[in-house]
C-alpha positions in Angstrom: 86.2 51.0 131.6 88.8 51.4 134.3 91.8 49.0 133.9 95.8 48.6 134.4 97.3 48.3 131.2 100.7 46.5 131.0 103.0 47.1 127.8 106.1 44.3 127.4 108.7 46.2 125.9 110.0 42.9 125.1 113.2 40.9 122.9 112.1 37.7 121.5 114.9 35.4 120.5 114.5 35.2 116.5 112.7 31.5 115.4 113.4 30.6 119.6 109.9 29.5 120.5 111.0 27.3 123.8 112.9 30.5 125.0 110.1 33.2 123.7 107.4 31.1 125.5 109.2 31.1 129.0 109.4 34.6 128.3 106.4 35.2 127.8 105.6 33.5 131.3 107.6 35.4 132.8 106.4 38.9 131.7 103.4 37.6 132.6 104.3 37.2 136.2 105.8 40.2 136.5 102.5 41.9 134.8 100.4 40.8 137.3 102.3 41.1 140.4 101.5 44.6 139.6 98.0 43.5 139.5 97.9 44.4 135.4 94.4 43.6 134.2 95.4 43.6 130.3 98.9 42.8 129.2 100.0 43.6 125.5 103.3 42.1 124.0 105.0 43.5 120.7 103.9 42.1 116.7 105.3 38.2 116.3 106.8 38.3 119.8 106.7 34.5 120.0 108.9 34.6 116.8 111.3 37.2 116.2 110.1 39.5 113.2 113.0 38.5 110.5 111.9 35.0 110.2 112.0 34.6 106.2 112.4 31.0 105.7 112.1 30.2 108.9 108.3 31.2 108.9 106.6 28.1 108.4 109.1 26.3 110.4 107.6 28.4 113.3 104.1 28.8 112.2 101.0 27.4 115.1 98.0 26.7 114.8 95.7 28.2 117.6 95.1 24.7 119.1 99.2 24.4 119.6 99.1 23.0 123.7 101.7 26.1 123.6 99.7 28.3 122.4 96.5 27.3 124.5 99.2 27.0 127.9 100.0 30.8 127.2 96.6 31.3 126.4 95.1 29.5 129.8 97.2 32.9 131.7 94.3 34.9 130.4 92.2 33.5 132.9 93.8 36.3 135.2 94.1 39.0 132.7 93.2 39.8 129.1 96.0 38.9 126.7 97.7 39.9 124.2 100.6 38.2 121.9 101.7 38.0 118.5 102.7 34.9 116.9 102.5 33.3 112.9 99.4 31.6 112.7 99.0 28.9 109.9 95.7 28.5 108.8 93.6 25.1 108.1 94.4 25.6 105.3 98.0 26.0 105.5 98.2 30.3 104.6 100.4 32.0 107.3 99.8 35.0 109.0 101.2 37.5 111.0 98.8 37.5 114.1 97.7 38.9 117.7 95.8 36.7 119.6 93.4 38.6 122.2 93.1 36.1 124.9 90.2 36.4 128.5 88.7 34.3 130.5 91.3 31.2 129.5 90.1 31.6 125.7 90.7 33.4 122.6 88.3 35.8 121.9 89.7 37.7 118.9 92.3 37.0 116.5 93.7 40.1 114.0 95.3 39.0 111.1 97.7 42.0 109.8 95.9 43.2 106.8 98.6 45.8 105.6 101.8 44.2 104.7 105.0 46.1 104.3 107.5 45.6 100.9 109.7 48.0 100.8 113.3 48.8 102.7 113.9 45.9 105.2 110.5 44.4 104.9 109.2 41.5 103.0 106.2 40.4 104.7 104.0 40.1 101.4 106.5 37.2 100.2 106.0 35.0 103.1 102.3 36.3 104.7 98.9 36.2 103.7 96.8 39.4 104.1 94.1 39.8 107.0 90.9 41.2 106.0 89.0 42.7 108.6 89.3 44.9 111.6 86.7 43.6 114.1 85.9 45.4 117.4 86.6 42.7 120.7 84.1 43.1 122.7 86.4 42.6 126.0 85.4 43.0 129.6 87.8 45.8 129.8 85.6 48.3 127.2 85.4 48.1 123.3 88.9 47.5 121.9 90.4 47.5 118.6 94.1 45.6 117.3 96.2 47.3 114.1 99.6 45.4 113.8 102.3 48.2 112.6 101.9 49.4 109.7 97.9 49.1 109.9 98.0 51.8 111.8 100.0 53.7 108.6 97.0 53.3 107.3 93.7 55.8 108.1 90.9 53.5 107.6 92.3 50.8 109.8 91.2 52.8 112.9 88.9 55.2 111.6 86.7 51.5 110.6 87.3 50.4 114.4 85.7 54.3 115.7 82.8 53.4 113.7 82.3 50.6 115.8 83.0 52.4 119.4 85.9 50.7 120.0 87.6 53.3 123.1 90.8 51.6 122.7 93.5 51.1 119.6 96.0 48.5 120.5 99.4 48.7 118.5 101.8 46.2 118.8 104.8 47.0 116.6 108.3 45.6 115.5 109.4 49.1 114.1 113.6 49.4 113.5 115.3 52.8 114.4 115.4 55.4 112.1 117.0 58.4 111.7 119.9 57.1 113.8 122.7 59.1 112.0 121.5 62.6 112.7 122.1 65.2 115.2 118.3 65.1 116.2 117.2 65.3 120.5 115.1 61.6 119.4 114.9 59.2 116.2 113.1 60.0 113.2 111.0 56.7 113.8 110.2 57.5 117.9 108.9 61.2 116.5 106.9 59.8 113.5 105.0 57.2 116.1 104.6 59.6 118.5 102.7 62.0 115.9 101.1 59.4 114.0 99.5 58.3 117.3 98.5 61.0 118.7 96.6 62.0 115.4 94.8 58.3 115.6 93.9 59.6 119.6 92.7 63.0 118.5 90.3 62.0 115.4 89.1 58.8 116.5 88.9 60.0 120.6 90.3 57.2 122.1 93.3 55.5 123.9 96.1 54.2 122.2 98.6 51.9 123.6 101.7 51.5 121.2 104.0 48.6 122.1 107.0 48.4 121.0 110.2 45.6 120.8 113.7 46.0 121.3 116.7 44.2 120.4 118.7 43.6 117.4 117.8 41.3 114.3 119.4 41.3 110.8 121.4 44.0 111.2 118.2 46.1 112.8 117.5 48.0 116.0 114.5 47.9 117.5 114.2 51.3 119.6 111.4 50.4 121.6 109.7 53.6 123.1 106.2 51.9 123.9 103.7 54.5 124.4 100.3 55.6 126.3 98.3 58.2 124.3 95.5 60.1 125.7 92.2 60.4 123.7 92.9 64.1 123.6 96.4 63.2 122.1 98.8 63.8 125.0 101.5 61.4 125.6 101.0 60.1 128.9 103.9 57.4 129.6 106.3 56.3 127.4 109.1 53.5 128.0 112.8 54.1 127.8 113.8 53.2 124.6 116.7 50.3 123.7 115.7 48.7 126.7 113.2 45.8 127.8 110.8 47.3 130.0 106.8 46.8 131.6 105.1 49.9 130.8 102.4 50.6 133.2 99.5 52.9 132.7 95.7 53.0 133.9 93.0 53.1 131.3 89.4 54.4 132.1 86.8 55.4 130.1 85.3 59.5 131.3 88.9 60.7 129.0 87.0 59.0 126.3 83.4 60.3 127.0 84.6 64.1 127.4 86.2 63.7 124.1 83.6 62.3 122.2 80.9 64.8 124.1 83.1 68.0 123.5 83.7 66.9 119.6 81.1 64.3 118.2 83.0 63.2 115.5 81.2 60.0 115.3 77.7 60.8 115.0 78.9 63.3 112.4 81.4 60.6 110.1 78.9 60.1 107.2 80.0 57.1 106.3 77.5 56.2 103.7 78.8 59.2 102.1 82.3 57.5 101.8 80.6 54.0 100.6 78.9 56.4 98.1 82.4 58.0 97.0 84.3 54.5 96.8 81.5 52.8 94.4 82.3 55.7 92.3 85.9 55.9 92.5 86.4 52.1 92.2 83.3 51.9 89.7 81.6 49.4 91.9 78.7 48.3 89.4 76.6 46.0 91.9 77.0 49.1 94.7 76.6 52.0 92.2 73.1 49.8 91.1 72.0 49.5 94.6 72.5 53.1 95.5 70.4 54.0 92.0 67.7 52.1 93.7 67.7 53.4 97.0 67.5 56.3 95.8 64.5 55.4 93.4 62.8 54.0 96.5 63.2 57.2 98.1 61.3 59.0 95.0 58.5 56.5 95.5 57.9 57.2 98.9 57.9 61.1 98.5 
């Protein structure tokens, strides 16, 4: 694993999909007249995040000849955009699609969806349900959208499957504005919150941010590049659109892992055990009875 990463601090015109594609484009050129080998846009940054009512009206399918034009650009890198996908059967979600080799490869359906303060995205979104390691010619990556990554099991399930890289695109508004503080509250929280994810699950994480106004928000932007020993390696200037450049390889990852093997020592049978309890999983809490009866049998 040795690659460019690009990060598109980016600010997609709200329910503009004409103007957000060329943008797109153009990031894209820029991305890899610096010879970028994987470029990473923000959460819905074909869209605009405050969409409401205007979700279905810009809702895709993945065949969309707009979607598959921006998609044929992966032919020279791996991609990464966000966009709200309607399903076959007509459910909308709040997507990345992970584009190489001029085809989709992965598509990550936000599973947790925020309802509280500013957010709404349970009223108009369905829920992902998986988080699935891409198997990329770059290494073994992993995609949490936002407020996944709020969430501890979204990436500890992705270190259980190796993945060496957490991708986070993001849409998160400024907090902590009104204070007397050297940064906002939001920048510092991401900046922690990350760098925990790096530490326990010893890998990369690339946090990409947007920036702009929407609704009466600000975005602050402050895309990130975090070490798998936790050290904040680059970061963007925040407010303002930017192409964040870092390079990704893989020995960070293998000196972390080989210093602390916190992988070969997760247990996570022992959690599966805990949850049947705690959620008084009949069918699991059955099973595990006769596991363990087959044990007895063979001693």
């Amino acid at each position: 694993m040795d690659f460019l990463a690009a990060l598109c601090q980016s600010n997609p015109t709200l329910g503009n999909l004409e103007r957000n594609f060329e943008s797109h484009h153009q990031w894209l050129d820029r991305a890899l007249e610096a010879k970028a080998d994987l470029v990473l846009f923000p959460e819905l940054s074909l869209t605009g995040y405050m969409l409401k009512d205007l979700t279905q009206d810009v809702a895709m399918g993945l065949e969309d000849p707009r979607v598959q034009d921006l998609v044929a650009r992966s032919s020279d890198c791996s991609l990464v955009f966000g966009m709200v996908e309607e399903s076959r059967d007509h459910q909308f979600f709040n997507s990345m699609v992970f584009a190489e080799g001029g085809r989709i490869l992965h598509v990550h359906r936000k599973v947790h969806l925020p309802d509280y303060g500013i957010f709404e995205e349970g009223r108009y979104f369905a829920s992902g349900t998986s988080f699935e390691k891409i198997s990329s010619r770059l290494g073994d990556l992993g995609l949490m959208i936002c407020e996944d990554a709020w969430h501890p099991t979204s990436a500890w399930l992705h270190f259980l499957q190796g993945v060496q890289v957490l991708m986070v695109p993001s849409t998160s508004p400024a907090r902590g504005v009104d204070t007397d503080a050297a940064e906002l509250a939001s920048q510092r929280m991401w900046r922690v919150l990350l760098s925990a994810h790096s530490i326990q699950h010893q890998c990369w994480s690339l946090y990409c941010n947007r920036v702009g106004f929407e609704d009466g928000a600000m975005y602050w932007g402050g895309s990130l590049v975090i070490s798998p020993f936790g050290h904040p390696l680059a970061e963007a200037e925040g407010e303002v659109e930017s192409l964040l450049l870092h390079r990704i390889e893989s020995d960070p990852v293998r000196r972390a892992r080989i210093f602390t093997p916190l992988l070969r020592d997760s247990h996570p049978d022992l959690v599966r055990r805990q949850l049947a309890r705690i959620l008084d999983d009949r069918d699991a809490l059955q099973a595990q009875r006769n596991e363990e009866n087959d044990r007895e049998q063979i001693r």
